[in-house]
MDAnalysis code that builds the backbone (N, CA, C; Angstrom):
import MDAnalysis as mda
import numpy as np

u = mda.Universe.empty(153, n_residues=51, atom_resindex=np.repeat(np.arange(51), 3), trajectory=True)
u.add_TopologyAttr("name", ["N", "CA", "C"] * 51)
u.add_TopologyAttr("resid", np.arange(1, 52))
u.add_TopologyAttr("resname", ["UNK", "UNK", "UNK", "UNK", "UNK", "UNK", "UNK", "UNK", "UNK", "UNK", "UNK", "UNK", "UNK", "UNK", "UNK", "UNK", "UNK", "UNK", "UNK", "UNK", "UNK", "UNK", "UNK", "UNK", "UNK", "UNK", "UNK", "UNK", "UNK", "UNK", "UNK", "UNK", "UNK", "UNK", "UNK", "UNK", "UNK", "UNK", "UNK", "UNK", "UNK", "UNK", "UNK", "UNK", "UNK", "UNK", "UNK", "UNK", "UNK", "UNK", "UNK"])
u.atoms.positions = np.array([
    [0.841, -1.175, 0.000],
    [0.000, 0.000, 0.000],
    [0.881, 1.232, 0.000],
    [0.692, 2.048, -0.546],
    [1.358, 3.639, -0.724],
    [0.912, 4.342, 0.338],
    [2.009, 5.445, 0.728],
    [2.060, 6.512, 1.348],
    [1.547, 7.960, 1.219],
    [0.366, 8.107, 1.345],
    [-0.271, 9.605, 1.025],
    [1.148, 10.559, 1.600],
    [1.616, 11.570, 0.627],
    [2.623, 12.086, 0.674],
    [1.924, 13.867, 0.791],
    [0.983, 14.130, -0.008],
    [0.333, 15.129, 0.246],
    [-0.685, 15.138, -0.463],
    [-1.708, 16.500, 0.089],
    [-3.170, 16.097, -0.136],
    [-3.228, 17.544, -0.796],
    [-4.689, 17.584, -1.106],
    [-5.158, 19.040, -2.211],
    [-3.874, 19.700, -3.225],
    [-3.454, 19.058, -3.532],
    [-1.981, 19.369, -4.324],
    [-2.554, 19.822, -5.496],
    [-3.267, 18.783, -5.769],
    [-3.643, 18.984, -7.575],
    [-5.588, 19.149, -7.124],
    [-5.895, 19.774, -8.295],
    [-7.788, 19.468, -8.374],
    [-8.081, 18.392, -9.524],
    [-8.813, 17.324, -8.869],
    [-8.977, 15.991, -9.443],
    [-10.165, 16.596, -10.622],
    [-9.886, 15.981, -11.983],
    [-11.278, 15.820, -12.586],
    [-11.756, 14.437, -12.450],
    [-13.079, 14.130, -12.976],
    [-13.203, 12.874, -12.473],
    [-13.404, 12.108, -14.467],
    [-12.978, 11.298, -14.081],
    [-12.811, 10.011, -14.889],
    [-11.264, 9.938, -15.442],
    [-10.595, 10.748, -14.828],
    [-8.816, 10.400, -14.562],
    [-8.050, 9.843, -13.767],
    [-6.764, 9.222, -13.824],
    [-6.657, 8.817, -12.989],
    [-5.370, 9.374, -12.197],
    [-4.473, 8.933, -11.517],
    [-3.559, 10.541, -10.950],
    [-2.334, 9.427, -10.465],
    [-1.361, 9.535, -10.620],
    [-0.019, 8.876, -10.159],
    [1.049, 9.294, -10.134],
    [2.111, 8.622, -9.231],
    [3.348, 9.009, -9.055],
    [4.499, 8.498, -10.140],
    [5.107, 8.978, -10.806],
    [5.812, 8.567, -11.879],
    [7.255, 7.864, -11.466],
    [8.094, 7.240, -12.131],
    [9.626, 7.082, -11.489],
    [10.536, 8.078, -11.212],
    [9.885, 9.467, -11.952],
    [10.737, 10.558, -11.497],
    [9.879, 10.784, -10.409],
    [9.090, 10.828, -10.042],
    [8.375, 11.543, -8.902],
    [7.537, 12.547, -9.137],
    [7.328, 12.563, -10.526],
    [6.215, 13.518, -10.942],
    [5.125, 13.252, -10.767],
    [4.022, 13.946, -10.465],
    [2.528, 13.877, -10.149],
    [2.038, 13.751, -12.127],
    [1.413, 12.117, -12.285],
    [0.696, 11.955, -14.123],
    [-0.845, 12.030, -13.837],
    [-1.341, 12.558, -15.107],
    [-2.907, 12.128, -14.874],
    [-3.251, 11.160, -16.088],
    [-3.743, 10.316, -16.126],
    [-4.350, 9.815, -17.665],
    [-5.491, 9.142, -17.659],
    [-6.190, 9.087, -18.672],
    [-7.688, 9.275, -18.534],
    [-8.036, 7.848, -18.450],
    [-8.987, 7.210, -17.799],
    [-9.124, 6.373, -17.507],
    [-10.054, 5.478, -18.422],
    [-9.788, 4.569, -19.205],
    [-10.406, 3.885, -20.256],
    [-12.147, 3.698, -20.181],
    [-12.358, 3.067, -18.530],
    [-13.894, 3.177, -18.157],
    [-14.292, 4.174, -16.879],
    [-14.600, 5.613, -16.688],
    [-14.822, 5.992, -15.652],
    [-15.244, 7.237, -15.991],
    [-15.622, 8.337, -14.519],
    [-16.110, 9.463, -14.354],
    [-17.562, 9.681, -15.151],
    [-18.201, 8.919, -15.442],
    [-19.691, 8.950, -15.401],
    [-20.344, 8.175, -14.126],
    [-21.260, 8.793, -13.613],
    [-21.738, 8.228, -12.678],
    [-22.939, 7.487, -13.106],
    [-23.215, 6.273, -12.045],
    [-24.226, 5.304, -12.512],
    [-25.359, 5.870, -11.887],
    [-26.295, 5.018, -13.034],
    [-27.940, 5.140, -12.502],
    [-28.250, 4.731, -11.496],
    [-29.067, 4.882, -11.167],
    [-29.697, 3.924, -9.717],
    [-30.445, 3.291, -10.408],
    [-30.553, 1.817, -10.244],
    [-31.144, 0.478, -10.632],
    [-33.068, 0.769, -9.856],
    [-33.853, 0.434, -10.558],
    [-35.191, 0.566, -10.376],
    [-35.660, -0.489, -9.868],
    [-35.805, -0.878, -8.100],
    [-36.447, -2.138, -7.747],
    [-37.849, -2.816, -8.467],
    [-37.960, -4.058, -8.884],
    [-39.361, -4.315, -9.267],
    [-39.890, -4.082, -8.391],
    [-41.560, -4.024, -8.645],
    [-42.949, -4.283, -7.515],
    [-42.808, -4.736, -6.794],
    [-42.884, -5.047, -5.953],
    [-43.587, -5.900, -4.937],
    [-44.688, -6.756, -5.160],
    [-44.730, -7.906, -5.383],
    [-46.077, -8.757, -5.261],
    [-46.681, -9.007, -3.948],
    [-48.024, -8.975, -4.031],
    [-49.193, -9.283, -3.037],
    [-49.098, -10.854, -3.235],
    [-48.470, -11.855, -1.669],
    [-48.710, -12.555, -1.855],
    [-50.289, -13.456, -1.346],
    [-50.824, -14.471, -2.019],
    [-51.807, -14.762, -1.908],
    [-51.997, -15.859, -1.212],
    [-52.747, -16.038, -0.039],
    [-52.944, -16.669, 0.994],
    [-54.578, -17.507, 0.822],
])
C-alpha cells in the first residue's frame, strides 16, 4: 500500500486517474472506463402474496 505524501496538491477531474511517476512527478491519464456516474437500478414491484 502507498504513502499519502500530500493532499489538495492537484484538483482531481473525475474520470482520470492521478499517479506518481519514477521521477516523482505527479501523471494524470484518462481512464479507459470511468467518471460517469451510474444510474440507480429501479427495484421491481412488490407482489401481493396470496394466501
Amino acid at each position: 500500500m502507498g504513502k499519502i505524501v500530500a493532499k489538495n496538491v492537484i484538483t482531481r477531474k473525475p474520470g482520470h486517474l492521478y499517479y506518481v511517476d519514477g521521477k516523482g512527478n505527479v501523471c494524470e491519464a484518462k481512464m479507459a472506463r470511468g467518471g460517469k456516474r451510474k444510474k440507480k437500478a429501479k427495484k421491481p414491484a412488490k407482489r401481493k402474496k396470496k394466501r
